[in-house]
C-alpha positions in Angstrom: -26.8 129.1 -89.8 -27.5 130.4 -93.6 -28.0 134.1 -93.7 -29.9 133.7 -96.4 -33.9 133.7 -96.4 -35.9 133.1 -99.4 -40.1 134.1 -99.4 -42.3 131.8 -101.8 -45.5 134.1 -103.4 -47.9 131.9 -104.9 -50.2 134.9 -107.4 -52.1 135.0 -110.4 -50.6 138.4 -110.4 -47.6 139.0 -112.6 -45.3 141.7 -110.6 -41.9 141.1 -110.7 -40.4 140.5 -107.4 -38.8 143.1 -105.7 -37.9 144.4 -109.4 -36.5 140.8 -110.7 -33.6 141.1 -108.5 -31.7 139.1 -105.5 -32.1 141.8 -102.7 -29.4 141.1 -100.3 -29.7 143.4 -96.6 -28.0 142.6 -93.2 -29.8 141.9 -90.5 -30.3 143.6 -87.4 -29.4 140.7 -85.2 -31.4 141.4 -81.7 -31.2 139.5 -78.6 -34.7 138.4 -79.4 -34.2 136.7 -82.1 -30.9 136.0 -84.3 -32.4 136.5 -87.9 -35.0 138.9 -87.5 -36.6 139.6 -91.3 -36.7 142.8 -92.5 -39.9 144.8 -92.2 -39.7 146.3 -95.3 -39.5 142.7 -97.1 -43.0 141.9 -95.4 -44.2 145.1 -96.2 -43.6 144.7 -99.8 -45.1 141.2 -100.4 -47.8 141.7 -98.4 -48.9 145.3 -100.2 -48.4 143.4 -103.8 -50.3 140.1 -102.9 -52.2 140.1 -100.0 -55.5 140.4 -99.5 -57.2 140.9 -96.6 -58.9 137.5 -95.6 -56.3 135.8 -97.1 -54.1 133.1 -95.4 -50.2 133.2 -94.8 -48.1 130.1 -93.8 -45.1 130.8 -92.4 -42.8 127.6 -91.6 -40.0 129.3 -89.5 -42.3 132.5 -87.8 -39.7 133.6 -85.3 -40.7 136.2 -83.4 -43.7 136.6 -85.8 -43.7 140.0 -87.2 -45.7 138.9 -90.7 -48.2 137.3 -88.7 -48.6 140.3 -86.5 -48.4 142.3 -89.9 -51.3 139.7 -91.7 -53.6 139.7 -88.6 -53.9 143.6 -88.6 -54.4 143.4 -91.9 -57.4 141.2 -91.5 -55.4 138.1 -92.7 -55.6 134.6 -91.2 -52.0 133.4 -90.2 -50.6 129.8 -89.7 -46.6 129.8 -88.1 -44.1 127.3 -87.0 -41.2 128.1 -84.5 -39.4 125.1 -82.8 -37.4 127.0 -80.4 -39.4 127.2 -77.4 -38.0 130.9 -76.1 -38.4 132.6 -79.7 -42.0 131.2 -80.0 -43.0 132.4 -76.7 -41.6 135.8 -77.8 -44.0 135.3 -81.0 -46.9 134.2 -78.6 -46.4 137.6 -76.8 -46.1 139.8 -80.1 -49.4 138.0 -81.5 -51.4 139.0 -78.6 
């Protein structure tokens, strides 16, 4: 398992991301979920490029936090999962 997670922003807008720099953090590994992202990641990409109506795919959604994050900001979200216990534990937090 790579502890690394990468975040693609497709914008016309031309902010640098996260001031140009590789942001490294640790996680806070839960019993929920083993790679939980960091909440102030989402926040920041989400307060420089989202907009609200605005659709957000997330491939590997885990316990869903950014889609919890886009819906109550009026966002449409899309999210994989593949492990049947995390994505139930997204299914709850999406609710």
């Amino acid at each position: 398992h790579s502890n690394c997670q990468q975040i693609l922003v497709f914008s016309k807008k031309k902010i640098k991301f996260k001031n140009g720099k590789i942001n490294y953090f640790n996680y806070n590994f839960t019993k929920d979920h083993s790679c939980p992202f960091p909440k102030e990641e989402i926040k920041f990409v989400l307060d420089n490029y989202f907009k609200k109506g605005f659709n957000v795919l997330d491939p590997f959604m885990g316990t869903a936090m950014l889609g919890k994050e886009v819906m109550e900001r009026k966002g449409k979200f899309i999210g994989y999962e593949i492990d049947k216990t995390i994505f139930n534990c997204a299914a709850k937090n999406l609710r």
